[in-house]
ROSE-4610 file (N, C-alpha, C; in Angstrom, 1 decimal, always signed):
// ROSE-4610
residu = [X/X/X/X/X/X/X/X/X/X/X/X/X/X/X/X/X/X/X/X/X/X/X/X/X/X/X/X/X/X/X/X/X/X/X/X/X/X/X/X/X/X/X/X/X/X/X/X/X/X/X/X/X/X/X/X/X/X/X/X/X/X/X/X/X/X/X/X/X/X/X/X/X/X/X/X/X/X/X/X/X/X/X/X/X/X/X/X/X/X/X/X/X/X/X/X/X/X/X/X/X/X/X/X/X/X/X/X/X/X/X/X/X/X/X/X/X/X/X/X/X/X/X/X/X/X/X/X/X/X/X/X/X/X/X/X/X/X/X/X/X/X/X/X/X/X/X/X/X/X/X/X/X/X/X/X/X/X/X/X/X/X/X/X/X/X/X/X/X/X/X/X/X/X/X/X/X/X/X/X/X/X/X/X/X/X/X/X/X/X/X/X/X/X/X/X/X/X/X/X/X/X/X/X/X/X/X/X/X/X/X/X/X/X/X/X/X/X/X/X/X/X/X/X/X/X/X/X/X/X/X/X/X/X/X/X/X/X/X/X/X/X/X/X/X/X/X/X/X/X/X/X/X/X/X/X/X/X/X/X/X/X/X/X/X/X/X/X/X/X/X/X/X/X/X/X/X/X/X/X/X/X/X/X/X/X/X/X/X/X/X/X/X/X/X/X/X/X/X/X/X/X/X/X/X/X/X/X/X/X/X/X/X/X/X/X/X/X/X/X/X/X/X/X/X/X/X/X/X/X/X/X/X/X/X/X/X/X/X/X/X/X/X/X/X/X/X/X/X/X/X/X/X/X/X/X/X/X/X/X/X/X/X/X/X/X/X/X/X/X/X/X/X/X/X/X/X/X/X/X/X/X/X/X/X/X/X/X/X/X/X/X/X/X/X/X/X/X/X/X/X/X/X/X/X/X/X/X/X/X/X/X/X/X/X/X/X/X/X/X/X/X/X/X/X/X/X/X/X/X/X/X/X/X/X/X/X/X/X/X/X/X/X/X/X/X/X/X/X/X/X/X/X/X/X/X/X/X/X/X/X/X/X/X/X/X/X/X/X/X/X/X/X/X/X/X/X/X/X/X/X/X/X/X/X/X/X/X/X/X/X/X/X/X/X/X/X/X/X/X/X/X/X/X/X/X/X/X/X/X/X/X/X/X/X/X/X/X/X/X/X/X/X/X/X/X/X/X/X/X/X/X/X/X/X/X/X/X/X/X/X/X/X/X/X/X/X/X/X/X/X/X/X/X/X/X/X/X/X/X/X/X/X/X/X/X/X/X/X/X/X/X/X/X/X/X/X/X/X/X/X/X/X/X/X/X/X/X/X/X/X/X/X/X/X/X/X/X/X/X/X/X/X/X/X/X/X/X/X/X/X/X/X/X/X/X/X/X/X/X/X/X/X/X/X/X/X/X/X/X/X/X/X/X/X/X/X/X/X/X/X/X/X/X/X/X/X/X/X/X/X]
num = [1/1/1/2/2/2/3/3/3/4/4/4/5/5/5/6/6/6/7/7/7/8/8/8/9/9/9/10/10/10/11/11/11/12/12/12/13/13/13/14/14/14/15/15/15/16/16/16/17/17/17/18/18/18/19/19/19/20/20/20/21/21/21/22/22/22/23/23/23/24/24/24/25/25/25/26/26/26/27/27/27/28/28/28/29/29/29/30/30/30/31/31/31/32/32/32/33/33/33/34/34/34/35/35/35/36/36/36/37/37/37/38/38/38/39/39/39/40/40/40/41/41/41/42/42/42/43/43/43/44/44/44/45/45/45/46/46/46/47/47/47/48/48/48/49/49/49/50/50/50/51/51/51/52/52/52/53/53/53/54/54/54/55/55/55/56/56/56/57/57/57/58/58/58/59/59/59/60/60/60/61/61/61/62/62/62/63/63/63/64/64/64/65/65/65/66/66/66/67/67/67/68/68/68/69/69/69/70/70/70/71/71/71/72/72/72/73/73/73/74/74/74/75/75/75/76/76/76/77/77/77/78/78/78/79/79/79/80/80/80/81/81/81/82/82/82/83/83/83/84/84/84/85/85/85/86/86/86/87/87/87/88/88/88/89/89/89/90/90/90/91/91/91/92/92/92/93/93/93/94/94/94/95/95/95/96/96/96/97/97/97/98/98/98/99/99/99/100/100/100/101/101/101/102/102/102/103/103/103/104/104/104/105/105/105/106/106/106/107/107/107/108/108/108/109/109/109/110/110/110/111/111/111/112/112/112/113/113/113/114/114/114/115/115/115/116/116/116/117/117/117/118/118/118/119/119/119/120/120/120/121/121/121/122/122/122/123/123/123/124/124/124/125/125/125/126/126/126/127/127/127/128/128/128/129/129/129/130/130/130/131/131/131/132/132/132/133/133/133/134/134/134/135/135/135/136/136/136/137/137/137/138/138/138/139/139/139/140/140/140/141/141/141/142/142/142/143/143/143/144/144/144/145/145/145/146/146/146/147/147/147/148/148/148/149/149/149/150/150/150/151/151/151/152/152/152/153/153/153/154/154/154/155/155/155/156/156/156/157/157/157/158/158/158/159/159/159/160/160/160/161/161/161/162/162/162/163/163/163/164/164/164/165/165/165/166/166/166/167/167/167/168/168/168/169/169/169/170/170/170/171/171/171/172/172/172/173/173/173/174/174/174/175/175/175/176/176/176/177/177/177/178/178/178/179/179/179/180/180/180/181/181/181/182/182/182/183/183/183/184/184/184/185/185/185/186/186/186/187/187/187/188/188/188/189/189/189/190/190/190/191/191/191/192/192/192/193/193/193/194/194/194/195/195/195/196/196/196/197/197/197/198/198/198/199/199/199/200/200/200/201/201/201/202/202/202/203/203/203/204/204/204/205/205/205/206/206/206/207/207/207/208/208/208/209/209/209/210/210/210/211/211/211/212/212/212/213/213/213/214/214/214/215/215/215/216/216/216/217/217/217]
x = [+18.8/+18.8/+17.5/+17.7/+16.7/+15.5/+14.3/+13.4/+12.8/+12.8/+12.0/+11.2/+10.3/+8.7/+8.7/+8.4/+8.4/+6.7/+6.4/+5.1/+4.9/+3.4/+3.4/+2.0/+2.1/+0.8/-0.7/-1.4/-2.8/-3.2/-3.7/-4.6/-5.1/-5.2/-5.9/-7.6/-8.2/-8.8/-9.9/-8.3/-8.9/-9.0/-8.1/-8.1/-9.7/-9.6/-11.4/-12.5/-12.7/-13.6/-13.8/-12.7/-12.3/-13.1/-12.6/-12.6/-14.1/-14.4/-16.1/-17.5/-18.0/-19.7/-19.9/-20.4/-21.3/-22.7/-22.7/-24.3/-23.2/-22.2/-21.8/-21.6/-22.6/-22.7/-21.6/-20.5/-19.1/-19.3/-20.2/-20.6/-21.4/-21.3/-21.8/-21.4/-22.0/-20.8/-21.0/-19.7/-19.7/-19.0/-19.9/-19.6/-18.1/-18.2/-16.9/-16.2/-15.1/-13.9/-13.7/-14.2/-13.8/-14.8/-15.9/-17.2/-16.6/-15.8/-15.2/-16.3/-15.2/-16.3/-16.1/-14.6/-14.7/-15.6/-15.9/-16.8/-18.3/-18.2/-19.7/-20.2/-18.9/-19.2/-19.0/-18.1/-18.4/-20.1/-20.5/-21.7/-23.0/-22.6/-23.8/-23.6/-22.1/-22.6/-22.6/-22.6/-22.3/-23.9/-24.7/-26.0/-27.1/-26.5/-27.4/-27.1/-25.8/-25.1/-26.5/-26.3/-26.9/-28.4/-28.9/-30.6/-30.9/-29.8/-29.7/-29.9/-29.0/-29.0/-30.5/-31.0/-32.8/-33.5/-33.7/-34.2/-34.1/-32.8/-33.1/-33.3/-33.7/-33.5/-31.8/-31.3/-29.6/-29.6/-30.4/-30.0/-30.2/-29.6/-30.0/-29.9/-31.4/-31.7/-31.0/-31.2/-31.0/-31.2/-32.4/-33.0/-32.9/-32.3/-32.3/-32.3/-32.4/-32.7/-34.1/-34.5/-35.7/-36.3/-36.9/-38.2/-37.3/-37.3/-37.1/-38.1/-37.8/-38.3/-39.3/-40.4/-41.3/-41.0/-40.7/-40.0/-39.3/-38.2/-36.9/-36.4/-36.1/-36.1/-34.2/-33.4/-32.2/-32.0/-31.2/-30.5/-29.9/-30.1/-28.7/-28.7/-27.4/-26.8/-27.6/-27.6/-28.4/-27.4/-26.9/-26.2/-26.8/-27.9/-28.9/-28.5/-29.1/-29.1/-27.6/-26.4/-25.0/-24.6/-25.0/-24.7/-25.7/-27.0/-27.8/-27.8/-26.8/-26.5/-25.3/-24.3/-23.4/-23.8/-24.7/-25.0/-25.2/-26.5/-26.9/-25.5/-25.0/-23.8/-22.7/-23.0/-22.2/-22.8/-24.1/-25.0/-25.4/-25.4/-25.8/-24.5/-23.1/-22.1/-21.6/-22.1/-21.6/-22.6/-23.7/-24.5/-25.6/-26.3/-27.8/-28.9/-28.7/-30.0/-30.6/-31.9/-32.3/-32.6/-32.5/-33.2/-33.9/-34.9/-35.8/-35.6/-34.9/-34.3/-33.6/-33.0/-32.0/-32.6/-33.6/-34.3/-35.3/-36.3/-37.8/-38.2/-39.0/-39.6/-38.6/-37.7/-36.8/-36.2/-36.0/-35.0/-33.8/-33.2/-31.3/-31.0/-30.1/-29.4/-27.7/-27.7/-26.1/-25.2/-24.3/-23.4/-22.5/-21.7/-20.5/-19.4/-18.2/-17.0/-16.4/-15.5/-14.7/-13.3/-12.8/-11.4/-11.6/-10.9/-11.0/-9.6/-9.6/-8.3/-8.8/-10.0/-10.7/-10.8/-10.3/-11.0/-12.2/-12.4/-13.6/-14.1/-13.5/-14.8/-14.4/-13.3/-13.7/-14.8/-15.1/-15.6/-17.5/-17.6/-18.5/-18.9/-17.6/-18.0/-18.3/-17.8/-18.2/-19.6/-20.2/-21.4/-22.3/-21.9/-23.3/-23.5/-21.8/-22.3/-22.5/-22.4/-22.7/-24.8/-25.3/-26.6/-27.2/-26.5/-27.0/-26.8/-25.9/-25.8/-27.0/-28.0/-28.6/-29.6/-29.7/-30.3/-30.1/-28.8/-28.7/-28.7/-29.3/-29.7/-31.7/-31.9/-33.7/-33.9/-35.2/-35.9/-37.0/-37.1/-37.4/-38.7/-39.0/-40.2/-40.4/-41.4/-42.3/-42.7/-43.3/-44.0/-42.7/-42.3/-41.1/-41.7/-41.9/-42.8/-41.6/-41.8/-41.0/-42.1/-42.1/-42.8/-42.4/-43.2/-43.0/-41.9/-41.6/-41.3/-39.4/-39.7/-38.0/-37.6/-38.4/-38.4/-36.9/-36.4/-34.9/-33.8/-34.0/-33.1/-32.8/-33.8/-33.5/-33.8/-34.3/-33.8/-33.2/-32.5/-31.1/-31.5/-31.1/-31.5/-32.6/-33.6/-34.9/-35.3/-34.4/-34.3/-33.1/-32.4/-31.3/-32.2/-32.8/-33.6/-34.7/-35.4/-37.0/-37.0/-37.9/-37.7/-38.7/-39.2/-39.4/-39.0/-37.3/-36.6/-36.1/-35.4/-34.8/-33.7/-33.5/-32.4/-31.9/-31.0/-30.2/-28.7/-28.0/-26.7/-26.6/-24.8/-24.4/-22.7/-22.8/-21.6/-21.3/-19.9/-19.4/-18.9/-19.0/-18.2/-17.1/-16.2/-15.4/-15.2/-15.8/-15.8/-15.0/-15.2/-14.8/-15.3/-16.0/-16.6/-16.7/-16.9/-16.6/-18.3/-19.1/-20.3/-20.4/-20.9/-21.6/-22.9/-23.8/-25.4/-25.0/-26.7/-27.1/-28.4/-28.8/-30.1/-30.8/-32.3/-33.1/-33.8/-34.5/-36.0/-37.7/-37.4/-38.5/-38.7/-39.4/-40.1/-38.8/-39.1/-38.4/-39.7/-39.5/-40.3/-41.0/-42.3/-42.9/-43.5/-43.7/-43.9/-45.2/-44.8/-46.5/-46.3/-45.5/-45.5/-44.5/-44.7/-43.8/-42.3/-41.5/-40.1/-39.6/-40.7/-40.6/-41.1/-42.1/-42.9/-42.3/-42.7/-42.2/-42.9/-42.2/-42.6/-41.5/-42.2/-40.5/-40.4/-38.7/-38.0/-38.6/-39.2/-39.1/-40.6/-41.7/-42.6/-44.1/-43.4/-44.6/-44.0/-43.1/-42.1/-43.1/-43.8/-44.5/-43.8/-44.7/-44.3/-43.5/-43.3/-42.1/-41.2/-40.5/-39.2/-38.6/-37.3/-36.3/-34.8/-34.3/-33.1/-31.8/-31.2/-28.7/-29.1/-29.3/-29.0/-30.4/-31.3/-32.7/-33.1/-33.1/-32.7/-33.8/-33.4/-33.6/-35.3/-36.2/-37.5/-37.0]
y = [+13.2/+12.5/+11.7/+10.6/+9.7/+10.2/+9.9/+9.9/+8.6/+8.6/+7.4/+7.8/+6.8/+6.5/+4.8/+5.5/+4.2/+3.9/+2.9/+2.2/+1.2/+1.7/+0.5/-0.1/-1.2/-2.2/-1.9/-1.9/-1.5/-2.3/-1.7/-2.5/-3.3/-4.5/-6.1/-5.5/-4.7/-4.0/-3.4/-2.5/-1.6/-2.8/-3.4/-4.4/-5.2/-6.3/-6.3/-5.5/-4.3/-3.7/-3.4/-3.2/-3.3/-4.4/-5.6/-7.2/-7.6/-7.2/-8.0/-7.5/-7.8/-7.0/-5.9/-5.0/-4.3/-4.8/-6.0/-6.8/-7.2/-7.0/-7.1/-6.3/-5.1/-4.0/-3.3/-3.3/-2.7/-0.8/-0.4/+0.6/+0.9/-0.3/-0.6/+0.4/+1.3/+1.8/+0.4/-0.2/-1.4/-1.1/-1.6/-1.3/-2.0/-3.2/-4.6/-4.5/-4.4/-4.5/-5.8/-7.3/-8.4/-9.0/-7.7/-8.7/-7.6/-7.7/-7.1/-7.3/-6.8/-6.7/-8.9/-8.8/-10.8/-11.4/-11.5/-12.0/-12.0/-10.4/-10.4/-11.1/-11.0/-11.6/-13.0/-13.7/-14.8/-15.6/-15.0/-15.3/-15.0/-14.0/-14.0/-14.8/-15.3/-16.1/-17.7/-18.0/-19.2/-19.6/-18.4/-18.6/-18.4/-17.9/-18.1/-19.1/-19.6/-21.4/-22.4/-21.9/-23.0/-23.0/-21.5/-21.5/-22.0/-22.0/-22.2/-23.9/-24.2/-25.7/-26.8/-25.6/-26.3/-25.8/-24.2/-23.9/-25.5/-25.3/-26.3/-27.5/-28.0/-29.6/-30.4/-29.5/-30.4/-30.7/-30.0/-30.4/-32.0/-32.4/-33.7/-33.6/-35.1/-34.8/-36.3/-37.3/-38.6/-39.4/-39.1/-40.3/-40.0/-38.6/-38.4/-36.7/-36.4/-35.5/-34.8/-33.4/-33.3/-32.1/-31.7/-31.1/-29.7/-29.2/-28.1/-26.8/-25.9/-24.5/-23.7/-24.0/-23.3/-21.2/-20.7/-19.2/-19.3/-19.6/-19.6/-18.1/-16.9/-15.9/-15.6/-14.8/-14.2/-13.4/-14.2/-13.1/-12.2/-11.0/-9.7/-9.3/-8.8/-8.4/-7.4/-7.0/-5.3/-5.2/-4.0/-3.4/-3.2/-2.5/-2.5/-3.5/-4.7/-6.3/-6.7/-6.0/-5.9/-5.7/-4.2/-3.7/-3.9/-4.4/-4.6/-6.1/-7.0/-8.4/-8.2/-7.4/-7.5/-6.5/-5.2/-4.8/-5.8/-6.9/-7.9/-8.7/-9.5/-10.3/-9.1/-8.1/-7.2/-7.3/-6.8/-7.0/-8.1/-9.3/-10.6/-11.5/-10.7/-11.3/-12.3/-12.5/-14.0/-14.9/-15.1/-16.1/-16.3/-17.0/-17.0/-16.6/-15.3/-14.7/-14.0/-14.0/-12.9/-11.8/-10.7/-9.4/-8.8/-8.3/-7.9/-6.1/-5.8/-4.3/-4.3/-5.6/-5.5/-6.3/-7.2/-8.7/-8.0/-7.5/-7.6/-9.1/-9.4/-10.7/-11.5/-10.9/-11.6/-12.9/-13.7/-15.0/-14.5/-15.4/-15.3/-16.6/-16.6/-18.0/-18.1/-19.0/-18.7/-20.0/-20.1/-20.8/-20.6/-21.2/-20.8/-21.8/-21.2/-21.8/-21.2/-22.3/-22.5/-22.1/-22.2/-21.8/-20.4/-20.0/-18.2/-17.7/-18.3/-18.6/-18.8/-19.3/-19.4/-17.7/-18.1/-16.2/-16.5/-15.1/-15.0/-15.5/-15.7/-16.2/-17.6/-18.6/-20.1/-20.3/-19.5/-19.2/-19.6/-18.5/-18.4/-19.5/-19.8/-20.9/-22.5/-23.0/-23.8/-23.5/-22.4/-21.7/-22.7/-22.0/-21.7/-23.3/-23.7/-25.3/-26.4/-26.0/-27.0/-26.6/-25.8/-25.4/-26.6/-25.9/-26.7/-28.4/-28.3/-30.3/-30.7/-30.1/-30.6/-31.4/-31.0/-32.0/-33.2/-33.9/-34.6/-35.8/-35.5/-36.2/-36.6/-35.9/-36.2/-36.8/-36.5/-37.1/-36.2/-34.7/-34.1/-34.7/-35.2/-36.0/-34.5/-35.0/-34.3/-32.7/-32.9/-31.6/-30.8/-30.1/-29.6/-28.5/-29.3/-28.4/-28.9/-27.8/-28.2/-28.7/-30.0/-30.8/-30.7/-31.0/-30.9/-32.2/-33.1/-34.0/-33.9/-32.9/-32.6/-30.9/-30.5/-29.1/-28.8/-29.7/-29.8/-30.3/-31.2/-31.4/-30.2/-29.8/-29.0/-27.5/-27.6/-25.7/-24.9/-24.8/-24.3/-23.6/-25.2/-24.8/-24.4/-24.4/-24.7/-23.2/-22.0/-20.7/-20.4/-20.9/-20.7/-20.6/-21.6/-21.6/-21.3/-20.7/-20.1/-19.2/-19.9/-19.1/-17.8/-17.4/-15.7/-14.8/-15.4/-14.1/-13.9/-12.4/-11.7/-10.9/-10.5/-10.1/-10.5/-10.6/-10.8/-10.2/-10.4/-10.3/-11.2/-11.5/-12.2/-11.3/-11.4/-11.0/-11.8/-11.4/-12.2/-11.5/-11.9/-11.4/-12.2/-12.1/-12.9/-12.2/-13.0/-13.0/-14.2/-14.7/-16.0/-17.5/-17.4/-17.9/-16.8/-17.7/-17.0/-17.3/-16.1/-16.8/-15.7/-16.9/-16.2/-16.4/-14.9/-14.7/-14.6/-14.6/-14.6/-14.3/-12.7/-12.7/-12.2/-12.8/-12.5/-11.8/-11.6/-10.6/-10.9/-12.4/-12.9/-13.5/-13.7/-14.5/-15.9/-16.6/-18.2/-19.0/-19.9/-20.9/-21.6/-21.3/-22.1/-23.3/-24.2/-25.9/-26.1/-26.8/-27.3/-26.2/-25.6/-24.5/-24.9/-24.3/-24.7/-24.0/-24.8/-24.5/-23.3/-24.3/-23.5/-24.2/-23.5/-24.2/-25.0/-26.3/-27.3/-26.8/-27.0/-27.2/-26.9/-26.9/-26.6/-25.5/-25.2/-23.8/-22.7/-21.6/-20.4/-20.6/-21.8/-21.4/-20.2/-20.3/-19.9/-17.9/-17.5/-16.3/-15.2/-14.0/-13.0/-12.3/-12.2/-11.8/-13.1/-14.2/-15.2/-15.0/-13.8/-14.1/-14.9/-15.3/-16.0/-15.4/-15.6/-15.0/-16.1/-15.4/-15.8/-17.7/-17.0/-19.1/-19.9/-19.2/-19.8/-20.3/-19.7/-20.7/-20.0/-18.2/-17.3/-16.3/-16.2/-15.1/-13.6]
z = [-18.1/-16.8/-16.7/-16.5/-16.1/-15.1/-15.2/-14.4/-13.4/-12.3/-12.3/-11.2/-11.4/-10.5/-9.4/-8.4/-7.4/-7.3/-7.9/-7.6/-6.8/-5.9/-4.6/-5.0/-4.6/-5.2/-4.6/-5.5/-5.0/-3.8/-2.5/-1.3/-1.8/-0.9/-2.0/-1.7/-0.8/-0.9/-1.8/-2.7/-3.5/-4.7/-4.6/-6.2/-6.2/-5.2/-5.2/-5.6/-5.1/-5.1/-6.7/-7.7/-8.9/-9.9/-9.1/-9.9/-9.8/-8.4/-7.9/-8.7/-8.6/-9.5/-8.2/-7.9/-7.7/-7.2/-7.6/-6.6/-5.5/-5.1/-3.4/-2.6/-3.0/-1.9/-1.6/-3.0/-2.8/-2.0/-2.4/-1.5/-0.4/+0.2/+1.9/+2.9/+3.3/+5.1/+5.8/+6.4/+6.6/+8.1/+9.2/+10.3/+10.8/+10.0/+10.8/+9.3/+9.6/+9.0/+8.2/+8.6/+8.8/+7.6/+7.4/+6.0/+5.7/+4.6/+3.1/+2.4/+1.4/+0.1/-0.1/-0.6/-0.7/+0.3/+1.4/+2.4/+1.6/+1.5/+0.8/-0.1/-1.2/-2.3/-2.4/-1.6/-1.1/-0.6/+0.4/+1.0/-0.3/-1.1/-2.5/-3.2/-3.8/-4.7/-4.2/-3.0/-2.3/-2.3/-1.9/-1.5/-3.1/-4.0/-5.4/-5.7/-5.9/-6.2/-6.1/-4.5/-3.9/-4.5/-4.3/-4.8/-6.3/-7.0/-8.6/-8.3/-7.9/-8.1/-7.5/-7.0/-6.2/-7.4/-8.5/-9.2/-10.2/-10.8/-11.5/-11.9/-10.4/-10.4/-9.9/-9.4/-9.7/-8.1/-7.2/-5.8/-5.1/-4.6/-4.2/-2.5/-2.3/-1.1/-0.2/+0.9/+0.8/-0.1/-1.0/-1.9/-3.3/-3.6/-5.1/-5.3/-6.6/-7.2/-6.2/-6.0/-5.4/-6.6/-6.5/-7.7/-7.7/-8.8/-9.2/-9.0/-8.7/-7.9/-9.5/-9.4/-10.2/-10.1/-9.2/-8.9/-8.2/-8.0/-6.9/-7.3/-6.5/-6.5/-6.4/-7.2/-7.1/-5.9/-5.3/-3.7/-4.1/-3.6/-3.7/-2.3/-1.7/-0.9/-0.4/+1.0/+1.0/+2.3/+2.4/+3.1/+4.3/+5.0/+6.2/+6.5/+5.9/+7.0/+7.3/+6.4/+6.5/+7.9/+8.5/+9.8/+11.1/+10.4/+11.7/+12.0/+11.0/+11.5/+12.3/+12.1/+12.6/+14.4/+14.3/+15.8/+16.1/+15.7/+16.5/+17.2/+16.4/+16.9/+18.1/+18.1/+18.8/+20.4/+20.1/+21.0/+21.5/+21.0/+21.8/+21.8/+21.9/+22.2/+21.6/+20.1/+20.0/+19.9/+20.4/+20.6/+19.6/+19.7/+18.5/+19.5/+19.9/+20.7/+19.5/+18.7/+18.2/+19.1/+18.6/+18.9/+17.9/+18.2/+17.1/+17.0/+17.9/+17.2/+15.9/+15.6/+14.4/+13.2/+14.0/+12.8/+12.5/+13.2/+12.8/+12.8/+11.9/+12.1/+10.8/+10.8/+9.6/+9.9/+9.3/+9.6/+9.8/+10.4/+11.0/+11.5/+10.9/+10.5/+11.5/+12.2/+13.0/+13.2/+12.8/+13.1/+14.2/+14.7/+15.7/+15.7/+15.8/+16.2/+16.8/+17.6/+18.9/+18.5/+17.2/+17.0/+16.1/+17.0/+17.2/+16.4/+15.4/+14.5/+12.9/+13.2/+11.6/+11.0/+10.0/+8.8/+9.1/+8.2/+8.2/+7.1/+6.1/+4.8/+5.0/+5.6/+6.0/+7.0/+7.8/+8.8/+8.0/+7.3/+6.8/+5.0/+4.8/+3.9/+4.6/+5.6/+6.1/+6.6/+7.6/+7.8/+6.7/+5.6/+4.4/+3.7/+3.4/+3.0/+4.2/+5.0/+6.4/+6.4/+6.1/+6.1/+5.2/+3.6/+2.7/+2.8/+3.4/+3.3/+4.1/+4.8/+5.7/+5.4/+3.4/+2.2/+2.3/+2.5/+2.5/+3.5/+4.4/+5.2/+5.8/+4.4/+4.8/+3.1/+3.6/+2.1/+2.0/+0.8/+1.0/+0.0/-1.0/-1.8/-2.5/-3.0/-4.6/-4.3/-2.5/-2.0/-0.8/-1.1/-0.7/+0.6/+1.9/+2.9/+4.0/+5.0/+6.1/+7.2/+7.3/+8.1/+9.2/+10.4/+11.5/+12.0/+11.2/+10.9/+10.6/+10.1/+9.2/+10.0/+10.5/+11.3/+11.9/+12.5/+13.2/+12.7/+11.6/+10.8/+9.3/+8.9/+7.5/+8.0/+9.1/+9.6/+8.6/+9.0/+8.3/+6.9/+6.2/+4.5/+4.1/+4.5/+4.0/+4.2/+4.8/+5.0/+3.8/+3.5/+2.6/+1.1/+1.1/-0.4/-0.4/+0.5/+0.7/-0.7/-1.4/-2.7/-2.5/-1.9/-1.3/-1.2/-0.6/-0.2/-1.7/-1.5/-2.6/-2.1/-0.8/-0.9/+1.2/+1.4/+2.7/+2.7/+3.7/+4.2/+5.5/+5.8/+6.4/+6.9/+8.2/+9.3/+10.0/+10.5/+11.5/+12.6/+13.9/+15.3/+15.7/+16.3/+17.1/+18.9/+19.7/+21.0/+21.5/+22.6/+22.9/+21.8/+21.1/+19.9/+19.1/+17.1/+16.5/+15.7/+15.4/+15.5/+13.6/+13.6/+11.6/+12.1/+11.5/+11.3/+9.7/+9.3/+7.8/+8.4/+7.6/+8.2/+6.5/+6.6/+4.8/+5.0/+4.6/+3.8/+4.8/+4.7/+5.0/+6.2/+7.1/+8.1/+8.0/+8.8/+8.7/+8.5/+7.9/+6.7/+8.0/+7.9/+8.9/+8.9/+9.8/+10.3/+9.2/+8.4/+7.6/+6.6/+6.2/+5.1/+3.9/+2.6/+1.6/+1.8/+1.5/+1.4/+0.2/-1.0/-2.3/-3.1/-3.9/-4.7/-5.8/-6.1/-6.7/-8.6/-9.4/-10.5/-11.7/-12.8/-14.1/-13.8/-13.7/-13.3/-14.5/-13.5/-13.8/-14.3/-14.4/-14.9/-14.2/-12.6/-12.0/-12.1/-12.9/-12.3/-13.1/-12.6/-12.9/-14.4/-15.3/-16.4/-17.1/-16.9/-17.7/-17.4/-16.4/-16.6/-16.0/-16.8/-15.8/-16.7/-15.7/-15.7/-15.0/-15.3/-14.9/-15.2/-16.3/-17.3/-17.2/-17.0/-16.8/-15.6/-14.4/-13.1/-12.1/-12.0/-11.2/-11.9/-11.3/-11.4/-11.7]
């Protein structure tokens, strides 16, 4: 007599957690349901993309090409900034209030929308490349500083590619707005201060290294 076996398809879930690297904090206690592990790993590699392409020269600003990142540093995910970006959004309802119970003196980065219908990782990919395009509308020149000058226009990015940080996370809430934080490592890049040191990739990086295709410290 025949035997047979009824098989049900793996949680898309569990199947990610499978397929993705392990630099996405696939073992996060993750307070919001809604930053998965694809969220996560969306927002890492959206945000090394982006830092890669300033390392090496490929980023363009209004006027051209802008200098390539002498140490532009590799982001990884950390799970802490995972659940205390998302208390924050819990606790400030939605809004871009910092609180420094959850920041410290860290940067955090927020977008928001009005349709309460967006996922979460469209949500957060418009977020992250709406930051970065903000390149394109200055003229960042040879000395890559956030001028008091450019302070309100390149916000945004100029915290995206702070070649300092090394590791962040990004959450989302939905209240009556749907608000994405991204909070890093570091301070936010201050008025009159470098963005990231300009020079050939990877020359300024401790010990020589550079690393993922020659790009990253």
């Amino acid at each position: 007599m025949a035997t047979y076996m009824i098989c049900f398809p793996a949680p898309a879930q569990e199947v990610l957690d499978i397929v993705l690297p392990n630099t996405t904090a696939t073992l996060c206690f993750n307070l919001n349901p809604r930053s998965d592990q694809f969220f996560r790993y969306t927002a890492l590699m959206m945000h090394n993309y982006y830092r890669k392409q300033v390392a090496r020269g490929w980023a363009k600003d209004k006027s051209g090409y802008i200098p390539p990142a002498a140490s532009m540093n590799e982001l990884t995910f950390d799970c802490d900034y995972l659940n205390k970006t998302y208390s924050l959004l819990v606790d400030n309802k939605c809004s871009d209030s910092i609180i420094n119970t959850f920041t410290g003196d860290r940067a955090v980065l927020f977008k928001s929308f009005n349709d309460t219908s967006i996922s979460a990782v469209d949500a957060l990919q418009q977020a992250i490349s709406g930051w970065y395009e903000e390149l394109s509308n200055v003229v960042i020149g040879d000395n890559p500083t956030l001028t008091s000058g450019l302070n309100s226009t390149i916000w945004n990015v100029a915290n995206v590619i702070h070649d300092k940080s090394t590791k962040f996370a990004c959450n989302i809430n939905y209240c009556t707005n749907v608000m994405v934080a991204c909070q890093y490592d570091q301070p936010f890049v201050e008025v009159d201060k470098a963005i990231y040191e300009a020079g050939p990739t990877c020359s300024k990086c401790a010990g020589g290294k550079c690393g993922v295709a020659n790009s990253f410290c």
